[in-house]
C-alpha positions, -999 to +999 in steps of 0.1 A: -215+558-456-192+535-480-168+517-451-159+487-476-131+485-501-125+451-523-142+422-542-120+390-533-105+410-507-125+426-487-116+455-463-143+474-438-129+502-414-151+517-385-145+540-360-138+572-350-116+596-338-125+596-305-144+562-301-133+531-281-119+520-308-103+519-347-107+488-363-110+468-395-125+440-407-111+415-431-132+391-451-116+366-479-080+364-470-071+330-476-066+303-452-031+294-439-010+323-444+016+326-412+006+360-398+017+371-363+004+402-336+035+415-343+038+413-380+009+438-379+023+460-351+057+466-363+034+481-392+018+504-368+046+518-350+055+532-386+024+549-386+027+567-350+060+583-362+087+598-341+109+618-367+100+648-351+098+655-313+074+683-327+047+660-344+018+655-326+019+652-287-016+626-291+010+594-285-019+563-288+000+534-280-024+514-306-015+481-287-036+453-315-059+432-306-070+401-334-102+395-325-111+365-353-099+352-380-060+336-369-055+307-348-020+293-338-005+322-360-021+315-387-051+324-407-081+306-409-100+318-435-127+332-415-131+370-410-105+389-396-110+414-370-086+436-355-091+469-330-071+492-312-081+510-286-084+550-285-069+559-250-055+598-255-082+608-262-097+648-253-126+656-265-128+696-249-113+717-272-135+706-303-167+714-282-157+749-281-154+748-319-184+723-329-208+750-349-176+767-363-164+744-391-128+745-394-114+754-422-094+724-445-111+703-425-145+676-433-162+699-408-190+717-429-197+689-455-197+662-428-226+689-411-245+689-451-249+653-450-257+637-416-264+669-397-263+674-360-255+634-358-220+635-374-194+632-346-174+662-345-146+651-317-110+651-336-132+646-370-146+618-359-151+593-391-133+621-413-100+620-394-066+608-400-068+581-374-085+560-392-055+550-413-049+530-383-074+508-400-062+508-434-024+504-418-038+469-403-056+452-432-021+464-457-004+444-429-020+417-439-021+422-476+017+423-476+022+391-454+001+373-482+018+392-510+051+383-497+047+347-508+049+359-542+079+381-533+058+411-538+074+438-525+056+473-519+074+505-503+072+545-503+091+572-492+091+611-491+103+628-520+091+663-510+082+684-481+072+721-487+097+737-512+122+706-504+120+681-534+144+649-535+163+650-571+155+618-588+194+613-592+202+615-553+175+585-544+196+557-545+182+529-566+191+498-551+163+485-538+172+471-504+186+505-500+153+529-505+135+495-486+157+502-453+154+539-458+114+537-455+123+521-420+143+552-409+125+578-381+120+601-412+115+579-448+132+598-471+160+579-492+183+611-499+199+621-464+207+661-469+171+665-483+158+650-453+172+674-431+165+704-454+126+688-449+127+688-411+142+726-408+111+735-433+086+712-406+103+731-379+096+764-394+065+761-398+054+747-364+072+777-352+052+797-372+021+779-360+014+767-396+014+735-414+029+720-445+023+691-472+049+670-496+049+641-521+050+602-517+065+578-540+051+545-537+074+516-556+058+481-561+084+456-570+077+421-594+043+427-590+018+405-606+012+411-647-024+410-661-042+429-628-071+448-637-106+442-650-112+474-678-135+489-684-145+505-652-124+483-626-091+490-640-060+484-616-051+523-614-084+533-610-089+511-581-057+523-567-065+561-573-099+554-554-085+536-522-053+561-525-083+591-522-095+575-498-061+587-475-082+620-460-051+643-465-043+630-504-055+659-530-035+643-564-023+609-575+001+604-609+013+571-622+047+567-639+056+604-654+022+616-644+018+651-653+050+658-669+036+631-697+016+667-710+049+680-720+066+651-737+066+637-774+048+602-782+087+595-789+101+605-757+070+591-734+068+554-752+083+528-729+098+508-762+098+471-755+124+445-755+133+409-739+154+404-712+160+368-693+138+352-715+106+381-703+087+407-724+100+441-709+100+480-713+132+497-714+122+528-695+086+533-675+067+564-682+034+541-680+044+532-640+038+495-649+005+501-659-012+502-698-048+501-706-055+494-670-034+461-667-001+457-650+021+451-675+051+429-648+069+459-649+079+479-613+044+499-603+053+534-600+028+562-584+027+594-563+004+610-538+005+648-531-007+652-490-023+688-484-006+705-453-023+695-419-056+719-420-052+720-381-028+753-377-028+774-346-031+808-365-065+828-367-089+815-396-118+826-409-150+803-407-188+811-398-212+803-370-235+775-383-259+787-355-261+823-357-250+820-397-229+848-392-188+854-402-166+843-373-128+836-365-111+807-354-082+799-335-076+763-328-062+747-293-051+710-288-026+682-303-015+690-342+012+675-362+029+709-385+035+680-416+016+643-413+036+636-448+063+613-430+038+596-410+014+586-439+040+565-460+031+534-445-007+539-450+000+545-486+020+512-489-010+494-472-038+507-493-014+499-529-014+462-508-049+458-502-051+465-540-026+444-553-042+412-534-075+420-539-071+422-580-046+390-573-072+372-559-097+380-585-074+371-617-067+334-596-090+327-571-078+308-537-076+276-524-060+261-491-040+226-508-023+203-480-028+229-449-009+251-469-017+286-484-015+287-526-035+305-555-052+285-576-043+284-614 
């Protein structure tokens, strides 16, 4: 198994679904940046949700515990580690369903490639809870990104057959920043609640269903990436696939860019306050690989939840014959809402890791700077 992410900045996650514990280690954050319990549990509590009483009823109170790597609130260089315990946990239902792969789920090709010894409870190393992990190392990508008044934030644009019109996302920044906050992130009110009637329906329905994520990174760093093979989008597509539920990523005009004229999808360039930039951004911030200072722009489609409560068709890995399945337990009808803070962690991770490789890092004076 790959559990590491990062050159500078390295990120492993380990764990599973119904272990002790999720957790993540940190290795080559620099020295002496202020970071607090709290700064990465506030992050957290994003992640468990709440803009639903109908998402799941599995209510982890993921309390965090730093186990290395900050001293007097601040870090010391050394590796970080930081757990969380697993503590509603029931493993029952999924041994009534172990040699019955469920379908949309890691189920059969986690069973091709480790066998009988994958762990199968809640989809064990496969399963959305361990964005718990990459939720706890963004937290600490952002703190250090926030020196540089890096700013990093997503919100839902679509749920279902509900899509937010470009025109009614307000673009003031603080404005879509405070609206990532809200119980459900979405930036255009009446869309919002067209989105939670469509959730609604289909958890009455027993079904599930998936939507969009716009992720926004604003005065990041120009010059990130290392072409040929360790561009700055790659490396973002590859952490962003990482996010079990994610099934497409687009930068800037993404797809639509098949349809357009050189003319129309050409961000011309001009100057303005002294600074090289584009006038509109169909690249997302991105050419050739390289941040070009402009706002990064991306999206991530997330597939509906494959854990529905109507009748499914699978097979019995034992008697290799056809067989139905109807799940029991704890499912959430749309996760969309509650993944918009793991995709702003994972575009964090990113940004500091190619940060740190373009500048290196020193500690100057007790104090936390990038070396030049």
């Amino acid at each position: 198994m790959s559990s590491s992410f990062g050159r500078m900045f390295v990120v492993t996650i380990f764990g599973e679904s119904h272990g002790g514990v999720i957790g993540t280690v940190i290795d080559g954050c620099p020295a002496g940046v202020e970071l607090t319990t709290s700064d990465i549990q506030s992050e957290l509590e994003r992640r468990r949700g709440g803009y639903s009483e109908h998402s799941t009823s599995r209510r982890e109170p993921d309390r965090v515990k730093v186990l290395s790597g900050i001293f007097k609130n601040h870090t010391t260089g050394a590796p970080i580690c930081i757990v969380v315990e697993n503590t509603d946990v029931d493993s029952s239902t999924y041994e009534e369903v172990k040699d019955t792969p469920r379908p949309g789920h890691a189920d059969y090709t986690a069973y091709l490639k480790y066998g009988e010894f994958s762990d199968y409870r809640g989809g064990g190393r496969f399963s959305g809870r361990l964005t718990a992990a990459l939720v706890m190392a963004g937290a600490v990508a952002k703190k250090v990104l926030s020196w540089f008044g890096v700013r990093v934030f997503a919100y839902v644009t679509c749920i279902a057959d509900v899509v937010v019109e470009s025109k009614n996302i307000e673009k003031s920044v603080e404005t879509v920043m405070r609206s990532r906050l809200l119980p459900f992130p979405c930036p255009d009110s009446s869309s919002a609640k067209k989105m939670l009637r469509a959730i609604e329906e289909a958890r009455k329905r027993g079904d599930s269903v998936g939507g969009i994520i716009e992720c926004v990174v604003v005065n990041p760093p120009p010059a990130l990436g290392e072409p040929f093979f360790d561009t700055f989008d790659g490396d973002l597509a590859k952490i962003l696939f990482s996010i079990p539920a994610v099934k497409g990523v687009e930068f800037g005009a993404g797809f639509r860019v098949a349809s357009l004229k050189g003319s129309e999808n050409n961000d011309p360039f001009t100057i303005e306050n002294g600074k090289v930039v584009t006038r509109t951004n169909n690249c997302g911030g991105i050419l050739g690989g390289i941040t070009n200072g402009m706002p990064l722009v991306f999206r991530v489609a997330v597939k509906p939840t494959p854990s529905i409560y109507l009748k499914q068709e699978t097979v019995n890995l034992k008697t290799m014959r056809p067989a139905t399945i109807k799940l029991k337990g704890r499912y959430d009808p749309c996760i969309v809402p509650r993944a918009v803070v793991v995709v702003e962690s994972v575009a964090a991770v990113v940004l500091l890791d190619h940060l740190l490789l373009q500048r290196g890092s020193t500690v100057l004076g007790g104090h936390f700077c990038l070396g030049k």
